[in-house]
DRENGUDREN-333902 format. One record per residue (C-alpha): x, y, z; residue in one letter. Coordinates in steps of 0.5 Angstrom, whole numbers, plus 500, padded with zeros to 3 digits. Example, Ala and Ser with C-alpha at 12.3 -4.5 7.8 and 13.67 -1.06 7.14 Angstrom:
525491516a;527498514s;
REM end
This chain:
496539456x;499536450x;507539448x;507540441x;514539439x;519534439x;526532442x;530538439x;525543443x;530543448x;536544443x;531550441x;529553448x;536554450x;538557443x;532562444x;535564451x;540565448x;536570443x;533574449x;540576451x;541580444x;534583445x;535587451x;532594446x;526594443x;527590436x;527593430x;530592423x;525588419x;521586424x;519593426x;515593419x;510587421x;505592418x;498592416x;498585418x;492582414x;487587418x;480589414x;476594419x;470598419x;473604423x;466605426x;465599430x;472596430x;469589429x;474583426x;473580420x;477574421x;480575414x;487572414x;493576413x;495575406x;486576404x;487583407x;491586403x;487583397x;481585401x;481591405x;484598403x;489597408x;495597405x;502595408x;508594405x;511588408x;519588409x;523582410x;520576413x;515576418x;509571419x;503574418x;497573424x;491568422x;486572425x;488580428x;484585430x;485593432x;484595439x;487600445x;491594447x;492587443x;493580446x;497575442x;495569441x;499562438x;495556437x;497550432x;492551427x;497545423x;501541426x;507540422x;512545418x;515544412x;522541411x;527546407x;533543405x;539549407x;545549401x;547556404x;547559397x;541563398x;536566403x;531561406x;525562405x;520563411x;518557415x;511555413x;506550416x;503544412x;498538414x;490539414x;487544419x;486542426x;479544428x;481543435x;486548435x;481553431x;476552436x;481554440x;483560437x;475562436x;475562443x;479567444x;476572439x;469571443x;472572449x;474580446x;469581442x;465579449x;469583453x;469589448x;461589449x;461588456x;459595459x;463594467x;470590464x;475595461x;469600460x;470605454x;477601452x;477596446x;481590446x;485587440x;488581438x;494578434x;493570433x;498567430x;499559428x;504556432x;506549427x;506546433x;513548431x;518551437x;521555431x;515557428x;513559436x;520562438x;519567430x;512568434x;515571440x;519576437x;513578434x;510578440x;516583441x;516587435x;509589437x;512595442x;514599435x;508596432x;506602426x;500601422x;500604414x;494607413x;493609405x;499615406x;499616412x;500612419x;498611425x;500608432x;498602434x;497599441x;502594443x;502586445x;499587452x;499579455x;500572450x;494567450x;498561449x;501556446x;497550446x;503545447x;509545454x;515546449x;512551445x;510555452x;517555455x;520557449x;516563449x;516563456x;524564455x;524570450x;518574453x;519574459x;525579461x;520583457x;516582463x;510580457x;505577461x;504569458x;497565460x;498558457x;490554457x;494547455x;501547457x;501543464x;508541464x;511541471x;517546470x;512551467x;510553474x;518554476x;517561477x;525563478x;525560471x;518563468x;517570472x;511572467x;509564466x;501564468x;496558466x;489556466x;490549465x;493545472x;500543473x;501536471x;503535478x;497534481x;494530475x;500526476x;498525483x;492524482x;493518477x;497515483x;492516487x;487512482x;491506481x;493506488x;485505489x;484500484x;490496488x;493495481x;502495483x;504493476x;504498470x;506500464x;507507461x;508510456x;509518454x;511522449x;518525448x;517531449x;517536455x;510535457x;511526457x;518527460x;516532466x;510529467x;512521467x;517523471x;512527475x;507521476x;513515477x;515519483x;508519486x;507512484x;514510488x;511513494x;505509493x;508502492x;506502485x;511499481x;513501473x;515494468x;517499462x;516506462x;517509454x;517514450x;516517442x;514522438x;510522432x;516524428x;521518431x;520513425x;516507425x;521503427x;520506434x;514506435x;513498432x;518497439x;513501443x;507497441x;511490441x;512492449x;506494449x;505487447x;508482450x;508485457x;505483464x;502488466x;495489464x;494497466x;498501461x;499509463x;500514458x;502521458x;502523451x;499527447x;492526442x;497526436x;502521438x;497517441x;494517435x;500515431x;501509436x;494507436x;495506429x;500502430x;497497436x;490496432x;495493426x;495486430x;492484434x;494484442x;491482450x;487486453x;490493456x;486497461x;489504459x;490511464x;490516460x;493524460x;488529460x;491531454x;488525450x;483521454x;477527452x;478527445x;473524441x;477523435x;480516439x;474514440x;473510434x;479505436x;475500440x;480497444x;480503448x;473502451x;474502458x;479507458x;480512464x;483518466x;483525469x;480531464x;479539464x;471539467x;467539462x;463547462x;458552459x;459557455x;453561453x;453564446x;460560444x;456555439x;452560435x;458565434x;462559432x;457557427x;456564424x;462563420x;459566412x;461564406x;465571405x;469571411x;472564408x;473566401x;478572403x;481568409x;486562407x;486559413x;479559414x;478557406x;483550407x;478549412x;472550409x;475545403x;477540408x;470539411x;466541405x;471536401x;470542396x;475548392x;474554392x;477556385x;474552380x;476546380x;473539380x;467540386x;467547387x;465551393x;459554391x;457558399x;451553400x;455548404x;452548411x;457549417x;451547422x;451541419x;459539420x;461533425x;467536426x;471539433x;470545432x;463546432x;463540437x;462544444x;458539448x;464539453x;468545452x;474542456x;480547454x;476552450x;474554457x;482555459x;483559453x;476563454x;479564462x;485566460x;483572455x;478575461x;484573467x;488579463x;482583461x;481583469x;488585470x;488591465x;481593468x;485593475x;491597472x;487602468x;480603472x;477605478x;472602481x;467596479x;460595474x;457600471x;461605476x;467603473x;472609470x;478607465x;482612463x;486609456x;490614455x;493611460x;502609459x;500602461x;506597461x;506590460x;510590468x;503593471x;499588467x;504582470x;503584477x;495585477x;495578474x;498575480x;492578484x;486576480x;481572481x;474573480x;469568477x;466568470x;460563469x;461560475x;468558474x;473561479x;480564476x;485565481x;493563481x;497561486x;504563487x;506559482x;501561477x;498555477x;489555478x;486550484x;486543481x;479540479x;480535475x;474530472x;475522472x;473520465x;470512463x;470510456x;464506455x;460503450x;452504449x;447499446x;449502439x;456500439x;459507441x;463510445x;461516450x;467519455x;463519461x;463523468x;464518473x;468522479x;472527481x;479529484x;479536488x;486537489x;483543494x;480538498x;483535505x;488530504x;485523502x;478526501x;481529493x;478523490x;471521488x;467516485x;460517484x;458512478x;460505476x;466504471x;465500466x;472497464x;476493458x;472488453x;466491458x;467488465x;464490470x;469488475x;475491477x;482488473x;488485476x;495488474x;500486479x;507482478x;505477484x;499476487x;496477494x;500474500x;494472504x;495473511x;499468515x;504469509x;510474508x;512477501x;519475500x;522479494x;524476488x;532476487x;533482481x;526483482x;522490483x;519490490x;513489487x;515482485x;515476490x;513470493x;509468499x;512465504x;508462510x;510465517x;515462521x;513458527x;510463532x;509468528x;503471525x;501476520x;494479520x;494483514x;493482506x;501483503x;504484509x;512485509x;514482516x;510477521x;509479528x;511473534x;505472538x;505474545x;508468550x;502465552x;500465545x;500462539x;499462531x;492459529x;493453524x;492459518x;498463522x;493469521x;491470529x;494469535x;489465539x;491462548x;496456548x;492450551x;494449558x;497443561x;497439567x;495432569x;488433571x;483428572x;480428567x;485425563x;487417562x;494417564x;490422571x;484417572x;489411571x;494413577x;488415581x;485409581x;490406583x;492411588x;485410591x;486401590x;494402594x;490406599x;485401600x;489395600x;492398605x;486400610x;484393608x;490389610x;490394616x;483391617x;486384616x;491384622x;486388627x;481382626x;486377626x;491382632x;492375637x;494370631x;500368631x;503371625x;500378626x;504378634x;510374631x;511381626x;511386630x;503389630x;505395633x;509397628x;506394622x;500398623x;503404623x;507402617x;500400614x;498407615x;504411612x;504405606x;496408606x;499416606x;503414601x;498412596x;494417597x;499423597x;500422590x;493425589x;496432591x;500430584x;493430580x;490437578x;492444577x;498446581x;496451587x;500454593x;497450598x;498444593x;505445590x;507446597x;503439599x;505435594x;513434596x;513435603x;507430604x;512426599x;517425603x;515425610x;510419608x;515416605x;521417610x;515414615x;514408611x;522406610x;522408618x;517403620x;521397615x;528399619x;524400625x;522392623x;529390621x;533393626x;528389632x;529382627x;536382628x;536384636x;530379637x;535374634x;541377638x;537376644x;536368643x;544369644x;547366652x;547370656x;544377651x;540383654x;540387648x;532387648x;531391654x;534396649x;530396644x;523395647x;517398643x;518404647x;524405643x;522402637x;517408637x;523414638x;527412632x;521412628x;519419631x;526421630x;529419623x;521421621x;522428624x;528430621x;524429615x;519434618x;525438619x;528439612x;521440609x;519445614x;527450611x;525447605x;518451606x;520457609x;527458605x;525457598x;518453597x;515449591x;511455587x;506454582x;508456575x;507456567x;512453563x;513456556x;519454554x;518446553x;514446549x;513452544x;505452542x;502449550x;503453556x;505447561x;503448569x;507446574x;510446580x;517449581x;522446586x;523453588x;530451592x;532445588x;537443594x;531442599x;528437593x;534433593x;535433600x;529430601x;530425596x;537423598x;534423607x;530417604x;534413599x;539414606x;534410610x;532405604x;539404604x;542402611x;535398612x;536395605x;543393608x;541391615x;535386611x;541383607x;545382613x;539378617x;535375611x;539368612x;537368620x;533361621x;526361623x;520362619x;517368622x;524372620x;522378615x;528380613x;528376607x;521379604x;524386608x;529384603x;526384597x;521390598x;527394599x;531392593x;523394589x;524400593x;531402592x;530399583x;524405583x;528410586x;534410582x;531410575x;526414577x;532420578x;534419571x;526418567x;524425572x;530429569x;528428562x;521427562x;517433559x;512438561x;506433565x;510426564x;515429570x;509428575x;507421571x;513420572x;514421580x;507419582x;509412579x;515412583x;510412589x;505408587x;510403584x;515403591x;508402595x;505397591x;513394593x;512394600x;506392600x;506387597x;512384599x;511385606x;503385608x;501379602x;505373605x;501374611x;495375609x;495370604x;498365610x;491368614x;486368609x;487362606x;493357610x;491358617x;493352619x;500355618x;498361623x;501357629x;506358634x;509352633x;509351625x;512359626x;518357631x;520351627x;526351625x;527352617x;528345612x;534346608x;
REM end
C-alpha cells in the first residue's frame, strides 16, 4: 500500500542499517526499562482495556518507573507471547529545532487521528482477542499485543524497532515486586513501504518475524535483503503488470504518471513503466511529489498535468499525497482526465468528494467480510475513551466536543454508531482483512512451533523456550483459510495476487460508489488474469471508452513512420509503397504482394493482377480480325475472279499458275495473323511464328518467281535466246518450292531447339500480368525475319531492274511498288516490335502482316482486276502487246 515517508527515508534506512550492526547483543540501557507500558489488566481474564500508555499509570494499580526515552504503545496487552504492532494513527511528527545545548526531547506526533489507521489497529486486537478465544489455535496460550504509532515517520518507525527489540529483556513492575514477561514474537506492520523496510533493516538479524498488510513496494520481497520480510498485501509487481495490462486492453499508448516520492512510488512507477514498454505504452511525463515538498512543487505538478496531451493519467501515489494534489487540481479548472489509480488511494472514500474523479478506475484489495468486526469496533465506552489520550483526541475529533471543561464538553451521551467515519465504516474491509490475516498467519505458525495436532485435539505446551527463528520459519509454511480467504507465501513472502477492478461512478444522486467491475487474478493462465464483468462508466459519464494516444491509428494499407525525437508512440502515417500492403491497424512494415498479385486501391489486401492478352473481345483484336477475315477474303474472291476470267488475256499474260498460288499464300498470310488473337498456347505460340514465316516466305517466292519470269520472257524476245526453256513452269514451281523449304527448314530447328513457349510477363508492367509467347531462341526468330527480308530484297532489286522493260503486260513496275510497301512495313516494324510493351508487340506484328498483304495485294491483283471487271475492252491481246506510248 501507501509509503508513508518522504524522501529522507533512504537516508534513514541505510542509518538504521548502520544501527543494526551495534545491536548484535540484546539492548539495554534505557531501553531495558520500557515498563509497565501503560497496561491496566484484570489478571483473572487478561482482557485489554485499550487504555493509552500514559492513562495506564493514572488508571490502573500497575506502577512503572520509566527511564530514559521510550515511546509508549497506544494500546498493549499481556500474553505468553506478544505481537508488535505499528500503524500511523498520525501522519505527521513535530519539527524540533536542535541548539545541542540541551537533550532533545522524544519525537511526538501531531496532526488529527487517522481513523483508517485506527481501524487498522482494532483489527489487530480483534484478531488476538478472537484468537485467544478460539479453543483449536494455540489452545491454553494467550497472545498479547504492543501497538505502537508509527507517525508515519521512518524515525518514529526505526525508535519502534528497537522496542521491538528491547522486548527480549522486557520486565513488568508489578507494585514491589516484578515478574517476567513474554517477548515480541512477530511484528504487524507498518502500513506504509518505507516504514516496513527500515523496520525490516533493523529486526531482521534478529531474525524477528515481519507481516506487513500494506507495504506493496516491490523491493520488499528481495528476500537477501528482507530475510524475515513477509506480507498479506501483494507485491506491486503484479499491481504494476496488471495496470499495464488495463491500459493495453483499453488501446490507451499515451499516458501521463504521476507517483509519490517515496519507495512505494518510486519502486512502483518503476515497476509499471517496465510493464508498460514491454506493451507499447508509451509515457509523456512521469513525476513525482510528497506532501511535504512545497507548494511550489506540486502547483508544477498539476500545471502538467494541465497542459498535457495525454487524457489518461496514472497514479502510483498514496491517499495522502494524492489528497494534497487533488487539492491543488480542483483550484482551476482543467480537460478532462481519466485517472488510473494505485490500490493505495482508488478505494478510498475520503476522495470521493472530488467530482472530477468520477470514472476513476484502478485495482484494490478485494473487498471482504469479517464476522463480529462492526460490533466490536462500536462497542467502544465512554470509559475506555476518558482514560486513553489517543482514543480521547478521537473521540473530541469526531464528536467536535472536549473532554475537559471547556467549551462543548463530552459528556459520555455521544453515540459511536451514529459516526460517518472510516472507522466505523467497514462496508469493504479491503486492508483491515490484511491486518486480521496477518495476525492469524503468525498465530498459525506459533501454533505449528508449539502444538501437536489440530482442532480440539490440539495440545500446547507454552513453557516451551520459543525462539523468534522457530516462528520465522513455520511462517514460510503456513497456509490455511480464514473466512474463506486463502493465506499463503510464496518463496518471496509474498500472497497469490487477486486483485479487484474498481470504477468511480456517479448514481442518480450525484454520488460517487467505488464499484466491482472485474477482477485480475495473477494465478490464472497467461492472458486469462484479467476480467471484466459490468460496464465502466468513464470520465464526465461516458459510456464509450476515451482515446489517449499520441498519433492516431494508421489504418490499413499505411505504415507508422516515426516522428524524428518522437517516443515510438508518435508518428505518422504513410501510405504503402507501390506493391506493398499492410493488412493491419498500426502496422510498422507493409508487406509486397506475392507476383502475380497486387495492392487493392486501399493497399489493405493483395487481389490477382488482371491478365492481358489480345483477346477478341478486344477493339484493337476484333479490329485486326475483321481485317484479317477482309484481306482473306479479298484474296479468295480475287482467286475467284482470275479463275472465272483464267482465258482472258490479262490473266494468261501474268502467269496464272503462279498468281493463283500467290493468291492463296496472300490468303494464308491474311489469316495466320489470327493465331496472334487470344490467350497464348503451346500449339499457338508454336503456330503463330512458323505459320508467319512459311506464308510469308511462300508470298515473296511467288512475287520473285514473277519477277524472275518477267525478265526472261523479255530476255527471251532477244535474236536467237533459249533462255526460256530453262525456266519453264516446272522450274518456276522448284524455285518456289525450294526457297519456301529452307523456310520450312529453319522453322523445323527453330522448333526443335528451342521453340516459342507461352509465358507471364511480370516485369512490364508491375500491376497487370501480361501473356505472351516467348521467342524461346531469339535467334531462330530473327532468322526467320531476315530469310524473308533477304527474298523481299533480291525480288525488290530484280523488279527495279525490269520495271522500265516495254509493254503493258510488264508487271514488274507494280511488283516494284508492292515490294518497296513491303520492304517499308518491315523495316519500321523492327524498331516499333522492340519497343512496344506488353500486347501492343503483337498489334504490332500483325500489323505488319495485314499492312504488307494488303500491299501485295493491292499492287499486284487490284489493276487487274479493275481492268477485268470495269475495262474489258483493254483485256485483249492486242492492246496488251501494244508497245507503251511515251
Amino acid at each position: 500500500m501507501h509509503t508513508l515517508a518522504g524522501p529522507a527515508a533512504s537516508t534513514l534506512a541505510n542509518a538504521s542499517l548502520s544501527l543494526q550492526r551495534t545491536t548484535s547483543q540484546r539492548i539495554g540501557g534505557s531501553l531495558n526499562s520500557v515498563s509497565a507500558l501503560g497496561v491496566s489488566l484484570d489478571s483473572r481474564n487478561q482482557r485489554s482495556s485499550f487504555t493509552g500508555a500514559w492513562a495506564g499509570t493514572e488508571a490502573s494499580s500497575v506502577k512503572c518507573k520509566l527511564q530514559g526515552s521510550i515511546h509508549l504503545p497506544a494500546f498493549s496487552m499481556d500474553g505468553d507471547f506478544i505481537i508488535g504492532g505499528a500503524f500511523s494513527l498520525h501522519s505527521y511528527t513535530q519539527t524540533v529545532s536542535h541548539d545541542y545545548t540541551i537533550m532533545p526531547e522524544p519525537v511526538r506526533c501531531k496532526g488529527s487521528i487517522n481513523a483508517d489507521e485506527l481501524q487498522l489497529s482494532h483489527a489487530m486486537v480483534f484478531a488476538i482477542e478472537e484468537i485467544n478465544n478460539n479453543t483449536e489455535l494455540l489452545p491454553g496460550i494467550r497472545l498479547g499485543y504492543q501497538i505502537y504509532d508509527s507517525c508515519a515517520s521512518v524515525s518514529m518507525t526505526v525508535h519502534l524497532a528497537f522496542q521491538f527489540l528491547n522486548s527480549l529483556d522486557l520486565v513488568f513492575h508489578t507494585g514491589k515486586n516484578c515478574s517476567q514477561s513474554g517477548m515480541v514474537m512477530a511484528v504487524v506492520g507498518e502500513s506504509g513501504s518505507t516504514p516496513s523496510i527500515s523496520m525490516s533493516r533493523i529486526i531482521s538479524p534478529f531474525n524477528i518475524p515481519q507481516v506487513s498488510p500494506s507495504a506493496t513496494c516491490t523491493c520488499l520481497s528481495n528476500k537477501q535483503q528482507y530475510p524475515s520480510f513477509f506480507r498479506t498485501i501483494p507485491s506491486d509487481q503484479f499491481q504494476a503488470a496488471a495496470l499495464a495490462k488495463l491500459i493495453k486492453h483499453f488501446d490507451w499508448t499515451w499516458i501521463g504518471a504521476v507517483r509519490s516520492d517515496s519507495d512505494y512510488g518510486n519502486n512502483g512507477i518503476a515497476s509499471f513503466l517496465e510493464a508498460a514498454q514491454r506493451e507499447g505504452i508509451c509515457v509523456e511525463y512521469s513525476l513525482s511529489f510528497y506532501r511535504t515538498h512545497p507548494h511550489s512543487r506540486i502547483q508544477k505538478v498539476a500545471d502538467v498535468i494541465r497542459r498535457s496531451k495525454a487524457v489518461v493519467v496514472v497514479a502510483f501515489a498514496s491517499s495522502g499525497d494524492m489528497k494534497i494534489l487533488f487539492e491543488e487540481l480542483s483550484r482551476e479548472p482543467f480537460p478532462p482526465r481519466q485517472w488510473i489509480g494505485s490500490e493505495s488511494w482508488v478505494t478510498n472514500p475520503g476522495l470521493r468528494k472530488y467530482s472530477f474523479l468520477a470514472g476513476t478506475i484502478g485495482f484494490g484489495i478485494q473487498k471482504s467480510v469479517i464476522p463480529g468486526f462492526r460490533n466490536f469496533l462500536l462497542n467502544l465506552s465512554f470509559a475506555q475513551v476518558a482514560v486513553s489520550p489517543l482514543l480521547t483526541e478521537f473521540w473530541e475529533d469526531s464528536f467536535n466536543c472536549t473532554i475537559k471543561e471547556r467549551k462543548k464538553v463530552c459528556n459520555g451521551t455521544e453515540d459511536i454508531k451514529t459516526l460517518q467515519t472510516p472507522y466505523t465504516d467497514t462496508s469493504q474491509l479491503r486492508i483491515s482483512n490484511m491486518v486480521y490475516k496477518a495476525v492469524y498467519a503468525i498465530a498459525h505458525a506459533i501454533h505449528n512451533a508449539l502444538c501437536q495436532g489440530r482442532n480440539v485435539t490440539a495440545q500446547c505446551d507454552k513453557l516451551t523456550k520459543l525462539q523468534s527463528k522457530q516462528i520465522l520459519t513455520e511462517l514460510k509454511k503456513v497456509h490455511f483459510s480464514r473466512n474463506g480467504y486463502d493465506v499463503s507465501f510464496d518463496t518471496n513472502g509474498d500472497p497469490v495476487a487477486i486483485y479487484e477492478l474498481v470504477n468511480w461512478q456517479k448514481t442518480m444522486a450525484g454520488i460517487t460508489d467505488i464499484v466491482n467491475v472485474g477482477l485480475y487474478d495473477a494465478s490464472l493462465p497467461e492472458g486469462q488474469e484479467f476480467q471484466i464483468n459490468k460496464n465502466i462508466i468513464w470520465m464526465e459519464g461516458s459510456t464509450k471508452v476515451p482515446v489517449s494516444v499520441c498519433s492516431g491509428s494508421c489504418p490499413p494499407g499505411t505504415r507508422k513512420v516515426l516522428q524524428k525525437g518522437k517516443p515510438i508512440c508518435c508518428y505518422d502515417c504513410t501510405a504503402c509503397p507501390e506493391g506493398e500492403i499492410s493488412n493491419t491497424t498500426d502496422s510498422t512494415d507493409c508487406l509486397p504482394c506475392h507476383k502475380e498479385f497486387w495492392p487493392n486501391a486501399k493497399r489493405d489486401t493483395c487481389i490477382p493482377k488482371p491478365v492481358e492478352f489480345l483477346s477478341f473481345q478486344d477493339i484493337l483484336g476484333i479490329t485486326l480480325a475483321t481485317f484479317s477475315i477482309l484481306g482473306a477474303f479479298l484474296a479468295i474472291i480475287t482467286a475467284a475472279i482470275f479463275f472465272y476470267h483464267r482465258t482472258s488475256p490479262i490473266v494468261r499474260a501474268n502467269n496464272s499458275e503462279l498468281s493463283f498460288l500467290l493468291l492463296i499464300s496472300l490468303t494464308l498470310c491474311f489469316l495466320c495473323s489470327l493465331t496472334f488473337i487470344g490467350a497464348p498456347s503451346e500449339w499457338s505460340c508454336m503456330l503463330r511464328h512458323t505459320a508467319f514465316g512459311i506464308t510469308f516466305v511462300l508470298c515473296i517466292s511467288c512475287v520473285l518467281g514473277k519477277t524472275i519470269v518477267v525478265l526472261i520472257a523479255f530476255k527471251a524476245t532477244l535474236p536467237g535466246s533459249n533462255v526460256m526453256k530453262w525456266f519453264g513452269p516446272l522450274q518456276q514451281r522448284m524455285t518456289v518450292m525450294s526457297f519456301t523449304f529452307i523456310q520450312v527448314l529453319i522453322c523445323t530447328i527453330w522448333l526443335v531447339v528451342s521453340p516459342p513457349v507461352p509465358i507471364k510477363n511480370l516485369t512490364t508492367y508491375k500491376e497487370i500480368i501480361i501473356l505472351e509467347c516467348a521467342l524461346g531462341s531469339a535467334v531462330g526468330f530473327w532468322v526467320v525475319l531476315g530469310y524473308i527480308g533477304l527474298l523481299a530484297s533480291f525480288c525488290f532489286v530484280l523488279a527495279v531492274l525490269a520495271r522500265k522493260l516495254p509493254d503493258n503486260f510488264n508487271e514488274a513496275k507494280l511488283i516494284t511498288f508492292s515490294m518497296l510497301i513491303f520492304c517499308a512495313v518491315w523495316i519500321t516494324f523492327i524498331p516499333a516490335y522492340v519497343s512496344s510493351p506488353g500486347k501492343f508487340t503483337v498489334v504490332v506484328e500483325i500489323f505488319a502482316i495485314l499492312a504488307s498483304s494488303f500491299g501485295l495485294m493491292l499492287c499486284i491483283f487490284a489493276p487487274k482486276c479493275f481492268i477485268i471487271l470495269f475495262k474489258p475492252e483493254k483485256n485483249t491481246k492486242k492492246c496488251l502487246m501494244n508497245k507503251n506510248q511515251s
